[in-house]
C-alpha positions as CSV (number, residue, x, y, z in Angstrom):
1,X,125.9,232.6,136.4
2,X,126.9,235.9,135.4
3,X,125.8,239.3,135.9
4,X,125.9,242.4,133.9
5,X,125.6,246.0,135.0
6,X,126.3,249.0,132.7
7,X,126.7,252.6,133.5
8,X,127.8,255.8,131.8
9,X,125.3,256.8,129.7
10,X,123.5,260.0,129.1
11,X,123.2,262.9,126.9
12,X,125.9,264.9,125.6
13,X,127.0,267.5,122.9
14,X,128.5,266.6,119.5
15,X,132.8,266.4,120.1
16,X,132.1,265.6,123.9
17,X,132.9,262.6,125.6
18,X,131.6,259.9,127.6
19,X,133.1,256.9,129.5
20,X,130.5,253.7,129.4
21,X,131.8,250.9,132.1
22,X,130.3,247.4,132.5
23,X,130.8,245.2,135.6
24,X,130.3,241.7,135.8
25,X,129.7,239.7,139.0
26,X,128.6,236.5,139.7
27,X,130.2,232.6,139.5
28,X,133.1,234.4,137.2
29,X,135.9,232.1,135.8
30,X,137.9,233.4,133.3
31,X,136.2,236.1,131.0
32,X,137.7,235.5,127.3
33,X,136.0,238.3,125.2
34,X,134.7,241.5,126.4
35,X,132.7,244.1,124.4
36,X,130.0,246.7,123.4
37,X,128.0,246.9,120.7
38,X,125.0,249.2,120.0
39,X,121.6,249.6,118.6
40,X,120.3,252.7,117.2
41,X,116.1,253.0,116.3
42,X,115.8,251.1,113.3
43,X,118.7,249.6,113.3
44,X,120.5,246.0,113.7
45,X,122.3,245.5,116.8
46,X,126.2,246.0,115.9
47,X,129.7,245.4,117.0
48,X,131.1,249.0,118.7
49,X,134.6,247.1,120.1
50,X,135.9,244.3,121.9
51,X,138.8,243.3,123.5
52,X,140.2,239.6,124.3
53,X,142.1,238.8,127.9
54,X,145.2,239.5,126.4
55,X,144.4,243.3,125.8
56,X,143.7,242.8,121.2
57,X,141.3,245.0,120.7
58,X,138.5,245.6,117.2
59,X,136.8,248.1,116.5
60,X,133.8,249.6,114.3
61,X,135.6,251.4,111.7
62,X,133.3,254.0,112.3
63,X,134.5,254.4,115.7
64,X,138.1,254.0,115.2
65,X,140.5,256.6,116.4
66,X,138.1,257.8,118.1
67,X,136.6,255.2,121.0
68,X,138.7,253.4,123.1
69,X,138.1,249.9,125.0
70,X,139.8,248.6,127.6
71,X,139.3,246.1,130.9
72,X,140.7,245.4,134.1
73,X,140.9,241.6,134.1
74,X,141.2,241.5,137.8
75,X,138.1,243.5,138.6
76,X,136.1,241.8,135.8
77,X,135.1,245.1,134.0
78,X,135.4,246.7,130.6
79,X,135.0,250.3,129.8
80,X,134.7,252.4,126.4
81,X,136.0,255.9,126.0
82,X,134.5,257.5,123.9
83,X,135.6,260.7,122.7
84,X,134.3,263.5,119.5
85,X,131.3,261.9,119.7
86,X,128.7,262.1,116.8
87,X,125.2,262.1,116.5
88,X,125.4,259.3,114.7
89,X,126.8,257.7,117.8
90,X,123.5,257.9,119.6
91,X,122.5,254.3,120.3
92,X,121.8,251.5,123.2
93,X,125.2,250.7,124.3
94,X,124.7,246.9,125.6
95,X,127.7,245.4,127.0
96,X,128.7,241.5,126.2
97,X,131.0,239.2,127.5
98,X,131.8,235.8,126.5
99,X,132.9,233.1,129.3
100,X,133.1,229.7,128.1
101,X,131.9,230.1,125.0
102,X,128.7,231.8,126.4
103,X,127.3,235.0,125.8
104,X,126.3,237.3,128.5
105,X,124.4,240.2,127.8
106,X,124.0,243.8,129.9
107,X,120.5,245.2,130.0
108,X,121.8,248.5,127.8
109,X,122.3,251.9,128.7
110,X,120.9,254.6,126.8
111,X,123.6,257.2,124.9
112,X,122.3,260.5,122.7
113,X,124.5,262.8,121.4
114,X,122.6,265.9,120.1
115,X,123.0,269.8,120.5
């Protein structure tokens, strides 16, 4: 029904940025909940942000003031900015969407941050 495909990832340098974007296609209705969350090695899968079709927005509070999500409703994708990034950041980024009340998931795309 729906389909997932992530892009963005990569390596970069602690306090760079990246811009992770997830595009859905497929029998699409109306998306209610878009997000990212992550999974770093040896670690549980968690919630990075999300953002509901009326543009609220939460986020990890360690990512706050520093990642932004946002979506384009009409193209069916979300993004996540993510700027002064941290080794700590360095994770599977998996994008999710939720369209009634399912949950979609992206296959991941890989993000390390290290000097």
């Amino acid at each position: 029904q729906v389909q997932l495909v992530e892009s963005g990832g990569g390596l970069a340098q602690p306090g760079a940025s990246l811009r992770l974007s997830c595009a859905a296609s497929g029998r699409i209705g109306t998306i209610t909940i878009m997000g990212w969350y992550r999974q770093a090695p040896a670690k549980q899968r968690e919630l990075v942000a999300a953002t509901t079709r009326a543009g609220m927005t939460n986020y990890a509070d360690s990512v706050k003031g520093r990642f932004t999500i946002s979506r384009d409703n009409a193209k069916n994708t979300v993004s996540l900015q993510m700027n002064s990034l941290k080794p700590e950041d360095t994770a599977v980024y998996y994008c999710k969407v939720l369209l009634n009340n399912v949950a979609y998931w992206g296959q991941g795309t890989q993000v390390t941050v290290s000097s």
